[in-house]
N, CA, C and O atoms as CSV, one atom per row, in Angstrom:
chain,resi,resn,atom,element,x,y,z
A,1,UNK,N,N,5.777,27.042,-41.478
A,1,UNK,CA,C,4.879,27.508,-40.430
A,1,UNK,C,C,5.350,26.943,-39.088
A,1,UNK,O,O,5.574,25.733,-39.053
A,2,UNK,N,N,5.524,27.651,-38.010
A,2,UNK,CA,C,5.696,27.239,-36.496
A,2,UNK,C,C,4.574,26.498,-35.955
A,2,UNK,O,O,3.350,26.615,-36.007
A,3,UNK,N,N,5.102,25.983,-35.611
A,3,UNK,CA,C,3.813,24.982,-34.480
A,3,UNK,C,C,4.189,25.830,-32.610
A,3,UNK,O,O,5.033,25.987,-31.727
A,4,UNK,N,N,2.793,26.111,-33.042
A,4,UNK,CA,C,2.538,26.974,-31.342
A,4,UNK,C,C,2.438,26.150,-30.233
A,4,UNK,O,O,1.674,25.261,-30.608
A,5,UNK,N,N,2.748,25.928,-29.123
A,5,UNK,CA,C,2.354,24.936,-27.905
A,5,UNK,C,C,1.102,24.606,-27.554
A,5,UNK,O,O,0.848,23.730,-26.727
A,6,UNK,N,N,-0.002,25.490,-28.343
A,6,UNK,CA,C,-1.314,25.166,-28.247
A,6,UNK,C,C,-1.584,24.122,-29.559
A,6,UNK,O,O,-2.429,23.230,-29.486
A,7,UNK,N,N,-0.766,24.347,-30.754
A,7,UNK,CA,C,-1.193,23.484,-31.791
A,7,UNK,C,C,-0.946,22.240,-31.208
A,7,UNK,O,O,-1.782,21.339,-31.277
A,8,UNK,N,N,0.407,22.076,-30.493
A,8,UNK,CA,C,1.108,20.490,-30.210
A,8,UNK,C,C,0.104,19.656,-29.280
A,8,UNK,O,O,-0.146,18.451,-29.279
A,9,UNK,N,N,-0.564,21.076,-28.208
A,9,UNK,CA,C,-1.649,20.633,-27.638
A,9,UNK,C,C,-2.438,19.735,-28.417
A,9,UNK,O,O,-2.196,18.528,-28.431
A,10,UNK,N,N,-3.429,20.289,-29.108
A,10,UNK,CA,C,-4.241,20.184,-29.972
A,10,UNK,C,C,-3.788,18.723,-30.752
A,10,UNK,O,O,-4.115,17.550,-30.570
A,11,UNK,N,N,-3.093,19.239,-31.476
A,11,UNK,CA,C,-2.294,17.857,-32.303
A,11,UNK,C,C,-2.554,16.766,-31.552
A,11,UNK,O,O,-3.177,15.889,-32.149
A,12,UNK,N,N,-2.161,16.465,-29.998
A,12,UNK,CA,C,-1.859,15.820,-29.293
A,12,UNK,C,C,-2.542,15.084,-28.219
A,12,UNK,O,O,-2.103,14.338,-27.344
A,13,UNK,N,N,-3.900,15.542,-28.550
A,13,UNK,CA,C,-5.367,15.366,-27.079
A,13,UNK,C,C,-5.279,13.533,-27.278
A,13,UNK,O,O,-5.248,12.905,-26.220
A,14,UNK,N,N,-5.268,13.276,-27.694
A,14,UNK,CA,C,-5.695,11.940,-27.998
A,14,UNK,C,C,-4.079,11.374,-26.538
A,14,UNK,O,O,-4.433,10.742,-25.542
A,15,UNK,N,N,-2.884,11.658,-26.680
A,15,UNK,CA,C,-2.090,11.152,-25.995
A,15,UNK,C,C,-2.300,11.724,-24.503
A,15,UNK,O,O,-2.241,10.990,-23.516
A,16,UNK,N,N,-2.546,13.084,-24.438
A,16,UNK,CA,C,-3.118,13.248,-23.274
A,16,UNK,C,C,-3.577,13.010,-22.334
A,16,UNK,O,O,-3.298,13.039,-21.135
A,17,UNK,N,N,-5.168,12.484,-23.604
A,17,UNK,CA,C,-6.479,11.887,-22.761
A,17,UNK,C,C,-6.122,10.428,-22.153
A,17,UNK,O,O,-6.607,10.004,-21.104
A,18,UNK,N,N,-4.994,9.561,-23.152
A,18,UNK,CA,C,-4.613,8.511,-22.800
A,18,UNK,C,C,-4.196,8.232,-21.500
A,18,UNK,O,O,-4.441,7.269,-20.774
A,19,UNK,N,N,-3.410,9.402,-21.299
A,19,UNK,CA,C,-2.944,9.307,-20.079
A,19,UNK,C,C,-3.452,9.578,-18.914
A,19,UNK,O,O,-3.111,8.976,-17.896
A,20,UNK,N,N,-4.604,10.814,-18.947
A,20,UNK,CA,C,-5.244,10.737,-18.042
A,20,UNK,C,C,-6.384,9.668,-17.388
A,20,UNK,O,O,-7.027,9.583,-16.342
A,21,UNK,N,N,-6.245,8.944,-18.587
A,21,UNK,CA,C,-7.598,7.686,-18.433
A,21,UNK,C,C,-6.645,6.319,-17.516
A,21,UNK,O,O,-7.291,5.575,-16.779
A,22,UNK,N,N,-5.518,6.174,-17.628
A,22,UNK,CA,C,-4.510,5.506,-17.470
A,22,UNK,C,C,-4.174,6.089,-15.794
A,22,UNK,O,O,-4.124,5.238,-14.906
A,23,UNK,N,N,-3.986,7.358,-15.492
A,23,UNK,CA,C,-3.921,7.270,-13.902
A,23,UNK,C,C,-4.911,8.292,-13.250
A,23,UNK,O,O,-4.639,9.071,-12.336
A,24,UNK,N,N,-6.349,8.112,-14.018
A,24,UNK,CA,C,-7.325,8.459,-13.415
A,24,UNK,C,C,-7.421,10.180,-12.844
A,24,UNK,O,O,-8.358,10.505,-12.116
A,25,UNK,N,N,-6.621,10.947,-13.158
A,25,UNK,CA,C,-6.683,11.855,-12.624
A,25,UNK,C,C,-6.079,12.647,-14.409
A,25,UNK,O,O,-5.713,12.029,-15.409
A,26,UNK,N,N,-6.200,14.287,-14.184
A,26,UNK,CA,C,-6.463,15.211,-15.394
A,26,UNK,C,C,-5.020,15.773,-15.067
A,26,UNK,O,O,-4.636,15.800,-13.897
A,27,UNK,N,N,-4.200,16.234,-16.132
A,27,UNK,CA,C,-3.427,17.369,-16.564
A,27,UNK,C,C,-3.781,18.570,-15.653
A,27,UNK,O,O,-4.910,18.825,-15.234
A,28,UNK,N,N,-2.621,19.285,-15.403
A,28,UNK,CA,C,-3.302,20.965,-15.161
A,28,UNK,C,C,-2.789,21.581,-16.699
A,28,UNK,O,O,-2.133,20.985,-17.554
A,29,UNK,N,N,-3.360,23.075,-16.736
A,29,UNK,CA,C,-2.822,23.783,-18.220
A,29,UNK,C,C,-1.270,23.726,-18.405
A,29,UNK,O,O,-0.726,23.445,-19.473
A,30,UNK,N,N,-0.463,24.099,-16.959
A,30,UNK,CA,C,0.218,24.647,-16.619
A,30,UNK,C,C,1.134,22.515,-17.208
A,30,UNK,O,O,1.958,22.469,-18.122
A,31,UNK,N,N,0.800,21.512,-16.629
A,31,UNK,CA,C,1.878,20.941,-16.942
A,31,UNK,C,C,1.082,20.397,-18.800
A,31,UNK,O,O,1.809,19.659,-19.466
A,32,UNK,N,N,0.212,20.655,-19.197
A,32,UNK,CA,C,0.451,20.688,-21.066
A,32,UNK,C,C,1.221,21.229,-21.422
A,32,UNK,O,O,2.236,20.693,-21.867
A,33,UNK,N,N,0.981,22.989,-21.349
A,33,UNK,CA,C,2.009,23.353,-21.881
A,33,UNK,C,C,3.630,22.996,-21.506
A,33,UNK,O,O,4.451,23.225,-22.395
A,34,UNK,N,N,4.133,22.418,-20.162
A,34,UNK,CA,C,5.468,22.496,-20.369
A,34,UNK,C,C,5.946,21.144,-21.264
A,34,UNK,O,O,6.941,20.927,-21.955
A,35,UNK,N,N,4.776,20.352,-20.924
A,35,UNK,CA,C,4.875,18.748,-21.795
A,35,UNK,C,C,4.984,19.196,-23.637
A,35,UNK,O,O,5.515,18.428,-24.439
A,36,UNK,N,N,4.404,20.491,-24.031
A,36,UNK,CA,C,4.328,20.627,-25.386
A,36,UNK,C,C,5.594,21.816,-25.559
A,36,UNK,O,O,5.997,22.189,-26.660
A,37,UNK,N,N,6.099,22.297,-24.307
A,37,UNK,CA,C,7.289,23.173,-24.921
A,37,UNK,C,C,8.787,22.271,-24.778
A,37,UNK,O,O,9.859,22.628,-25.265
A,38,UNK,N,N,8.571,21.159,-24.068
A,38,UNK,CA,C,9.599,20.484,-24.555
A,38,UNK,C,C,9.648,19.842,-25.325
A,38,UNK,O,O,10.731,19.713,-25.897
A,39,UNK,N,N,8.364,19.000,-25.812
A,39,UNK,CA,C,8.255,17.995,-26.933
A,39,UNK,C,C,8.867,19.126,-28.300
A,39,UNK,O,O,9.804,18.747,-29.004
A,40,UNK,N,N,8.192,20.522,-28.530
A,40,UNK,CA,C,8.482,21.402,-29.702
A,40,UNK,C,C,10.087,21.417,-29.605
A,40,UNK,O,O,10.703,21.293,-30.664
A,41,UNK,N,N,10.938,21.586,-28.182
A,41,UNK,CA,C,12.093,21.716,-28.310
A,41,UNK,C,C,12.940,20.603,-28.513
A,41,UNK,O,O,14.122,20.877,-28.719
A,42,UNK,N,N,12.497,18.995,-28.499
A,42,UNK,CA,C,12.535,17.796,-29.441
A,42,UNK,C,C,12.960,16.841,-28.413
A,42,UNK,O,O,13.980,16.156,-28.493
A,43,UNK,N,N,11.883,16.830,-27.164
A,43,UNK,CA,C,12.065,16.019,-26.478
A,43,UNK,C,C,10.778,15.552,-26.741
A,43,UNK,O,O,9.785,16.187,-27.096
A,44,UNK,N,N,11.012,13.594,-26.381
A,44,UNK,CA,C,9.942,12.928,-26.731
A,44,UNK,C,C,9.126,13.090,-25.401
A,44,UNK,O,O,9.447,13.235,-24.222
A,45,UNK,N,N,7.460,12.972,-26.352
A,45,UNK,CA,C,6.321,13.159,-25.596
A,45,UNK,C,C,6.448,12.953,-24.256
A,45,UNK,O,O,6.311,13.801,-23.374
A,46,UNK,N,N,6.873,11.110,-24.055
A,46,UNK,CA,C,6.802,10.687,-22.833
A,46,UNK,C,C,7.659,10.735,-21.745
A,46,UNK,O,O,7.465,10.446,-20.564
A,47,UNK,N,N,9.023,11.306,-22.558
A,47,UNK,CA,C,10.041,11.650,-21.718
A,47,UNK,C,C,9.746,12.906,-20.885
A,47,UNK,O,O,10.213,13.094,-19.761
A,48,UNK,N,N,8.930,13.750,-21.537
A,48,UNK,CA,C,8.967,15.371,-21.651
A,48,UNK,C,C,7.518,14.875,-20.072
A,48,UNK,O,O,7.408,15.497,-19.015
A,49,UNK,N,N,6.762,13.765,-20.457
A,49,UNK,CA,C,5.849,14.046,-19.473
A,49,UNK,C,C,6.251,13.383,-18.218
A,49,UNK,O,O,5.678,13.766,-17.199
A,50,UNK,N,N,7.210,12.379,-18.110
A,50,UNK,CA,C,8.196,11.879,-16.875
A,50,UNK,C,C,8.868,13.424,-16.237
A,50,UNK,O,O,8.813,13.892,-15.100
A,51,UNK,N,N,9.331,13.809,-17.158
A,51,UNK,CA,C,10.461,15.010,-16.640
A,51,UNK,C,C,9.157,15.884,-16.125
A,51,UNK,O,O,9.494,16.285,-15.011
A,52,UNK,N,N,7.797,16.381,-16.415
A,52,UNK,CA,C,7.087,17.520,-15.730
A,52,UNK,C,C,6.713,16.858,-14.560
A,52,UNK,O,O,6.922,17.265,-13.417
A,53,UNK,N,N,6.122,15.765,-14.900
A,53,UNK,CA,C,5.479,14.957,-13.719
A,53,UNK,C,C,5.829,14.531,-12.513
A,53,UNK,O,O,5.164,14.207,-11.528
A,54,UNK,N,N,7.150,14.587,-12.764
A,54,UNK,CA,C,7.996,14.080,-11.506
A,54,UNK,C,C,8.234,14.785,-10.514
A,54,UNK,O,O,8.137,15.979,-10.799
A,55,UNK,N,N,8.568,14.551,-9.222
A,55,UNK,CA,C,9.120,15.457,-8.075
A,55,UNK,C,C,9.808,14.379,-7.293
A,55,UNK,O,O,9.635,13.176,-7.101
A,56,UNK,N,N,10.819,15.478,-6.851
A,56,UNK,CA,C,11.536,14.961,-5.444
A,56,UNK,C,C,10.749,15.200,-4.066
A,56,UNK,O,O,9.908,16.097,-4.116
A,57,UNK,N,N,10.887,14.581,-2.941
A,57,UNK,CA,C,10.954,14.364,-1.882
A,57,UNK,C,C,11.749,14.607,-0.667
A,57,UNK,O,O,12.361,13.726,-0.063
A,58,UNK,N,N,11.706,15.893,-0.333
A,58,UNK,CA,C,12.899,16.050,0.623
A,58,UNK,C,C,12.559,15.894,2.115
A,58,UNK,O,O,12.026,16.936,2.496
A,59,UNK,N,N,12.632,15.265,2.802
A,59,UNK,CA,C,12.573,15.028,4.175
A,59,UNK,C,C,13.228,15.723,5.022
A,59,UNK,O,O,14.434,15.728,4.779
A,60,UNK,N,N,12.814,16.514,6.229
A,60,UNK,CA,C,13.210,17.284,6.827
A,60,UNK,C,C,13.283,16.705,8.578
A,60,UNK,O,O,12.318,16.958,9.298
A,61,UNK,N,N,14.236,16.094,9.028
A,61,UNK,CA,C,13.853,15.271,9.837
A,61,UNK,C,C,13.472,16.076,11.586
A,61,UNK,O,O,14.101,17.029,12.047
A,62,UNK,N,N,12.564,15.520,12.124
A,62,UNK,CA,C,12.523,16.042,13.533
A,62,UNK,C,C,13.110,16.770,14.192
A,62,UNK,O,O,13.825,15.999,14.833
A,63,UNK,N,N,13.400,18.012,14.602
A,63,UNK,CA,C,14.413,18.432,15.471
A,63,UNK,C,C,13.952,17.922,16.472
A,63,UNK,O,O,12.791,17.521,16.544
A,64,UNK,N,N,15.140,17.835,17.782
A,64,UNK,CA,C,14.691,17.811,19.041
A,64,UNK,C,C,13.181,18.725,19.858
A,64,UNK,O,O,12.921,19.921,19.987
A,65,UNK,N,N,12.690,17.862,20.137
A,65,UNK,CA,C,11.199,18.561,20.836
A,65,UNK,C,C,10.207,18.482,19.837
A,65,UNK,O,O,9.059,18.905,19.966
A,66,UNK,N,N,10.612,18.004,18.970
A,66,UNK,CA,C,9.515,17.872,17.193
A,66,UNK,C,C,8.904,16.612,17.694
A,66,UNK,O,O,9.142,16.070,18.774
A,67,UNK,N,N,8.013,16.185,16.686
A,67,UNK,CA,C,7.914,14.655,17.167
A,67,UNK,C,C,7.128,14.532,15.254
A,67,UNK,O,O,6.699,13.477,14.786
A,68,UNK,N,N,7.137,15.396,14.771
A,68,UNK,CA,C,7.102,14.762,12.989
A,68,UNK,C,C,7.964,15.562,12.362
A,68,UNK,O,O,8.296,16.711,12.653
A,69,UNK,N,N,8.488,14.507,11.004
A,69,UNK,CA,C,9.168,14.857,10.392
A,69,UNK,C,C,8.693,15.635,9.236
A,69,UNK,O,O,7.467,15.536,9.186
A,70,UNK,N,N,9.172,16.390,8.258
A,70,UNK,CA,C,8.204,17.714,7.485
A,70,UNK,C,C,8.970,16.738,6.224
A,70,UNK,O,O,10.032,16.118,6.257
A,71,UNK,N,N,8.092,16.872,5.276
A,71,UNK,CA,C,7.697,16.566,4.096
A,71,UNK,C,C,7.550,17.591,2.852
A,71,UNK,O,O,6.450,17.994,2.474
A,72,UNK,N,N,8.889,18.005,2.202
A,72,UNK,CA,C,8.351,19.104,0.840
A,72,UNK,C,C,8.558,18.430,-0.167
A,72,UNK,O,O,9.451,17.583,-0.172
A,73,UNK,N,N,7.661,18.698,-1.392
A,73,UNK,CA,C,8.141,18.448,-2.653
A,73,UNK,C,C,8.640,19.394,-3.811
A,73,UNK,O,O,8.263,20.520,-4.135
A,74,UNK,N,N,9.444,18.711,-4.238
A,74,UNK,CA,C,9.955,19.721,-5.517
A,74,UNK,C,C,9.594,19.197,-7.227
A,74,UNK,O,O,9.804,18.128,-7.800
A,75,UNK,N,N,9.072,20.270,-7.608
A,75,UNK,CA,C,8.735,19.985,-8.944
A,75,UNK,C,C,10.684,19.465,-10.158
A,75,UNK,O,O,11.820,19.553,-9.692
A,76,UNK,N,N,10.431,19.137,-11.187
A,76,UNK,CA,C,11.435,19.468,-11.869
A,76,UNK,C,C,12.242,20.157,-12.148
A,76,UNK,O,O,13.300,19.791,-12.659
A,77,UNK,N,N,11.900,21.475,-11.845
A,77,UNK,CA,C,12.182,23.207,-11.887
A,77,UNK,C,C,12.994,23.583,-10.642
A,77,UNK,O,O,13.637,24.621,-10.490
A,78,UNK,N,N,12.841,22.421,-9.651
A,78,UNK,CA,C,13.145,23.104,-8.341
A,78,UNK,C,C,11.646,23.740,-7.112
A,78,UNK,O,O,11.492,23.652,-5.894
A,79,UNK,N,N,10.892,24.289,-8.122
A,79,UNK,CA,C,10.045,24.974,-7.589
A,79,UNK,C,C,9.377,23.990,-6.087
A,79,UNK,O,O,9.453,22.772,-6.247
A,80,UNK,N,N,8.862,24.387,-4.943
A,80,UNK,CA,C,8.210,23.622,-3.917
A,80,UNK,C,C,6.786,23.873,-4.373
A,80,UNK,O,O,6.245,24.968,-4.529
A,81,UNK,N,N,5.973,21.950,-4.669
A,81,UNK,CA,C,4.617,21.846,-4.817
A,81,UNK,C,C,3.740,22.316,-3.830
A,81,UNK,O,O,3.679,21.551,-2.867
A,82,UNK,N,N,3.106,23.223,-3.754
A,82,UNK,CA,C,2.501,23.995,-3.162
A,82,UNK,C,C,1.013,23.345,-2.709
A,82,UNK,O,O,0.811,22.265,-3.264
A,83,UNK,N,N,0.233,23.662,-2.062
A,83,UNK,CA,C,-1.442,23.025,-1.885
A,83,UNK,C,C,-1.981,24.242,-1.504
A,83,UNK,O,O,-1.501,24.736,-0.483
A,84,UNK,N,N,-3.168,25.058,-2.274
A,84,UNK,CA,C,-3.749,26.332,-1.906
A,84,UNK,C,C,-3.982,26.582,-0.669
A,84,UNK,O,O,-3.934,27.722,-0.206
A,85,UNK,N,N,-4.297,25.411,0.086
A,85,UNK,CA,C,-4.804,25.375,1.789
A,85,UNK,C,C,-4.198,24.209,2.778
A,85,UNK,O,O,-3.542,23.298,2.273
A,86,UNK,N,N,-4.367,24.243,3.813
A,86,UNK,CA,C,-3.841,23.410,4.499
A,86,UNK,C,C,-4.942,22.485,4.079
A,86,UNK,O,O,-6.091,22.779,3.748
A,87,UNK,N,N,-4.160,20.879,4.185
A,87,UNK,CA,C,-5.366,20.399,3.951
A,87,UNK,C,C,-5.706,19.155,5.371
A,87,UNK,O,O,-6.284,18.072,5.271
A,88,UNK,N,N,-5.145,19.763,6.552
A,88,UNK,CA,C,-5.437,18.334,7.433
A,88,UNK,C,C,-4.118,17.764,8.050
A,88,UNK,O,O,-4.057,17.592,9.267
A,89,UNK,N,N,-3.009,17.453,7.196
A,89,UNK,CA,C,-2.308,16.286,7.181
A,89,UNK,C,C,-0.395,17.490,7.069
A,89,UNK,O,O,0.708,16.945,7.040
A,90,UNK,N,N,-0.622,19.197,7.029
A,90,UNK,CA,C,0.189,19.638,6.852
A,90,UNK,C,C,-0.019,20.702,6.519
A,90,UNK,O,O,-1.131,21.145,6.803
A,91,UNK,N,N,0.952,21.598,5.767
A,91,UNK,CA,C,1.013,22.655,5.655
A,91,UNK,C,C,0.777,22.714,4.426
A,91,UNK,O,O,0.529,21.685,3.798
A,92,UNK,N,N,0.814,24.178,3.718
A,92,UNK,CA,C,0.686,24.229,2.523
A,92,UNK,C,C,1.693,24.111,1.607
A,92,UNK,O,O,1.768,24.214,0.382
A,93,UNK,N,N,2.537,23.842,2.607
A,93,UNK,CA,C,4.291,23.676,1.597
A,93,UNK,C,C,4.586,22.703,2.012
A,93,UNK,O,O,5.755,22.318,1.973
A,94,UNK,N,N,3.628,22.017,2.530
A,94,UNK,CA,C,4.389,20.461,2.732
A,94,UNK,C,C,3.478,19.654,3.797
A,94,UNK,O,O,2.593,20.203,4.453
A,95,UNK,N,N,3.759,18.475,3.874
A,95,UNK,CA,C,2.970,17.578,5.064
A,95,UNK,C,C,4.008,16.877,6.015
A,95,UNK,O,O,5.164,16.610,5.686
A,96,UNK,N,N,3.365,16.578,7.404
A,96,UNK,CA,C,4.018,15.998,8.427
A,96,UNK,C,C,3.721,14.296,8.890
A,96,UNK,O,O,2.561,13.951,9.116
A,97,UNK,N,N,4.925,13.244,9.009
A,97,UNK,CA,C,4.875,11.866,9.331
A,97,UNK,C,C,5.733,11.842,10.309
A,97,UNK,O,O,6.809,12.440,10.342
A,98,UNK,N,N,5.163,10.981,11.324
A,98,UNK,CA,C,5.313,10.520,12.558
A,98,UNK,C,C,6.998,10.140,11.925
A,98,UNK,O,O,6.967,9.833,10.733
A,99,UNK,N,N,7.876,10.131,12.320
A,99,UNK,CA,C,9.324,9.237,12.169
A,99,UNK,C,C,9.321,7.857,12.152
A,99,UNK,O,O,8.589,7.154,12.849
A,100,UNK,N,N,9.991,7.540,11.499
A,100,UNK,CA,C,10.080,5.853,10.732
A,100,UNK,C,C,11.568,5.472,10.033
A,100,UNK,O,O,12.482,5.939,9.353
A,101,UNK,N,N,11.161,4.412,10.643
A,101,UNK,CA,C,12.398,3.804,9.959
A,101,UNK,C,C,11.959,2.889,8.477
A,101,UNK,O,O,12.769,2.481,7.645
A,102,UNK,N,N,10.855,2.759,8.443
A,102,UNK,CA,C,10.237,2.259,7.299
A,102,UNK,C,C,9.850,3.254,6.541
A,102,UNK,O,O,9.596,4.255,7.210
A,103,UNK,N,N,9.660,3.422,5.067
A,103,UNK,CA,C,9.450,4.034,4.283
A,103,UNK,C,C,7.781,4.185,3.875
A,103,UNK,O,O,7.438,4.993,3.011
A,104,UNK,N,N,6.610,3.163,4.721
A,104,UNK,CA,C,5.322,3.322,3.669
A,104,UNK,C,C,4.764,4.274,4.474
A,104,UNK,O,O,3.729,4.639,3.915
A,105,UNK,N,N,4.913,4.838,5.455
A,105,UNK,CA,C,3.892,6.100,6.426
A,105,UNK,C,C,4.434,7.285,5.731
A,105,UNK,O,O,3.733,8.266,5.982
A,106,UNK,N,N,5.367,7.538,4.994
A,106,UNK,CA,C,5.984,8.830,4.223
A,106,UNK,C,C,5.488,8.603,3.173
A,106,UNK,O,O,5.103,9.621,2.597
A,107,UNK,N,N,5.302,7.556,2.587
A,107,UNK,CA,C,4.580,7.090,0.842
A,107,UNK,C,C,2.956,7.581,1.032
A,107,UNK,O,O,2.159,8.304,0.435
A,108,UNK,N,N,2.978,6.755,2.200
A,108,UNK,CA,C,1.015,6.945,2.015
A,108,UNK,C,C,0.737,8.391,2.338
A,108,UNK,O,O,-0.338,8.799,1.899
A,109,UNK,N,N,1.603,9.410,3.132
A,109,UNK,CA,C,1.242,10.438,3.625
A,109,UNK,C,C,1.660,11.326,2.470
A,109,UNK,O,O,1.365,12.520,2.508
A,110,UNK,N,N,2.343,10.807,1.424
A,110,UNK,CA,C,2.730,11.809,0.061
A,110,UNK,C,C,1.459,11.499,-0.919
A,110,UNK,O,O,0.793,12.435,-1.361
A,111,UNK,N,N,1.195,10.319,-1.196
A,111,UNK,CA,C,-0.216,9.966,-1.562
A,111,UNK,C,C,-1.238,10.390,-1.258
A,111,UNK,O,O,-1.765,10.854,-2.269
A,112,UNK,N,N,-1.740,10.484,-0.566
A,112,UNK,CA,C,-2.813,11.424,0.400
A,112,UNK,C,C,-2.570,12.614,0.153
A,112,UNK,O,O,-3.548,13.132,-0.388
A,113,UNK,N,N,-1.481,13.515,0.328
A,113,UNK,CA,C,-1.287,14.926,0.354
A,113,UNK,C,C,-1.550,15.275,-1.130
A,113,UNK,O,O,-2.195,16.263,-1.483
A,114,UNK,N,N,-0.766,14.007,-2.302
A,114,UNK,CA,C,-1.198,14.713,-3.775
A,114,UNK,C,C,-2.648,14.448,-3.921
A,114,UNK,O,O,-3.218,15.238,-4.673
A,115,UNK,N,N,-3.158,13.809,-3.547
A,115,UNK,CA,C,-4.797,13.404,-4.254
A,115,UNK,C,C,-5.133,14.742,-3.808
A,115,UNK,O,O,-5.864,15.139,-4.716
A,116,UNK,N,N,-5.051,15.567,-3.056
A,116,UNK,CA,C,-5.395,16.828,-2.798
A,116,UNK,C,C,-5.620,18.285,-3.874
A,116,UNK,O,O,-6.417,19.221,-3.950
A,117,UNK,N,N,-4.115,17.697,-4.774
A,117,UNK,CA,C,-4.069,18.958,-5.786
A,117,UNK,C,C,-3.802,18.443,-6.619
A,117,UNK,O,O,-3.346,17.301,-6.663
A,118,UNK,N,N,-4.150,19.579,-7.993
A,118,UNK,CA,C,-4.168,19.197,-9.227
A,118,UNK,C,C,-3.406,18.782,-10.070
A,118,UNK,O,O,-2.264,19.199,-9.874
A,119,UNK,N,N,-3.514,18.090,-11.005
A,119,UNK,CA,C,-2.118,17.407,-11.534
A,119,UNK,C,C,-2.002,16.272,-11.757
A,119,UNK,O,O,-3.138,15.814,-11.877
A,120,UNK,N,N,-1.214,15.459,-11.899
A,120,UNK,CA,C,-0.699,14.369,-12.307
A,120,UNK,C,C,1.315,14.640,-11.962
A,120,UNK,O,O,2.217,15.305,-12.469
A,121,UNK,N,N,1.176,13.739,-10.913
A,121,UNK,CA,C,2.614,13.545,-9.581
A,121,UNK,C,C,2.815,12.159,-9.609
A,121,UNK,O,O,2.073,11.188,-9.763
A,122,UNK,N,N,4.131,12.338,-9.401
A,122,UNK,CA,C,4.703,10.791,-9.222
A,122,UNK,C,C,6.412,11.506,-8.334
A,122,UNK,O,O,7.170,12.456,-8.528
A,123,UNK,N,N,6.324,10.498,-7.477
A,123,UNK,CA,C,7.658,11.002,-6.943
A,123,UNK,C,C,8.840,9.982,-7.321
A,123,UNK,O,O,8.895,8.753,-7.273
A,124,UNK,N,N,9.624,10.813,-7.656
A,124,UNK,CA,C,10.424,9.649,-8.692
A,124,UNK,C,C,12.246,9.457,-7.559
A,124,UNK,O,O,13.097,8.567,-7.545
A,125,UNK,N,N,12.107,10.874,-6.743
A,125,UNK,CA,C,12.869,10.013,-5.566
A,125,UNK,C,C,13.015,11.292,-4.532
A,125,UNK,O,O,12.865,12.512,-4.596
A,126,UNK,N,N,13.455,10.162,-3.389
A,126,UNK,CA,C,13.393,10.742,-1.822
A,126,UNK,C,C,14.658,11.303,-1.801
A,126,UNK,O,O,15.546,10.911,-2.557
A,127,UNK,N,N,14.824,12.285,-0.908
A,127,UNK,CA,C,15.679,13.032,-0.473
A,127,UNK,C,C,16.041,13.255,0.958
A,127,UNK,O,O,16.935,14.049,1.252
């Protein structure tokens, strides 16, 4: 018998829930299932949920006459993390930080921008 990506689901709530209790925030459908179509294709659980969870950081720096630098993220896929609406702090394809030569006004302003949307994010590196 095949195991469907909903069974592995299923099978699997208990590691899930673990995790969501662990960084306070919920799964979307969209990253279970890719966490259960790689685990079926025989990648381990936690590897499979590093690899969905993660995104890059690409920095887009100031042009002349700019005065912030633009902020996109990329899922694993490539795809750009999207936010349904502007939320304040940027666009919907991305957010804007004053220029720095220090790194925590781009951290806190990526922090801020994910508490916004759904998921479970970790940026695992800058660009």
């Amino acid at each position: 018998m095949t195991t469907t990506t909903q069974d592995y689901i299923t099978a699997n709530l208990d590691a899930f829930a673990q995790i969501e209790r662990e960084t306070g925030r919920e799964f979307t459908d969209e990253q279970r299932t890719e966490i259960a179509q790689l685990a079926l294709d025989g990648t381990d659980f936690y590897a499979a949920f590093d690899q969905v969870t993660s995104l890059t950081a690409e920095v887009t720096l100031a042009e002349q006459g700019h005065h912030s630098d633009l902020v996109q993220l990329r899922t694993h896929t490539g795809d750009l993390l999207e936010t349904p609406a502007s939320d304040g702090i940027g666009t919907e394809d991305g957010f804007y930080v004053e220029p720095s030569e220090d790194s925590a006004p781009y951290e806190l302003a990526a922090e801020e921008w994910l508490r916004g949307l759904p998921g479970i994010w970790t940026i695992t590196e800058w660009a």
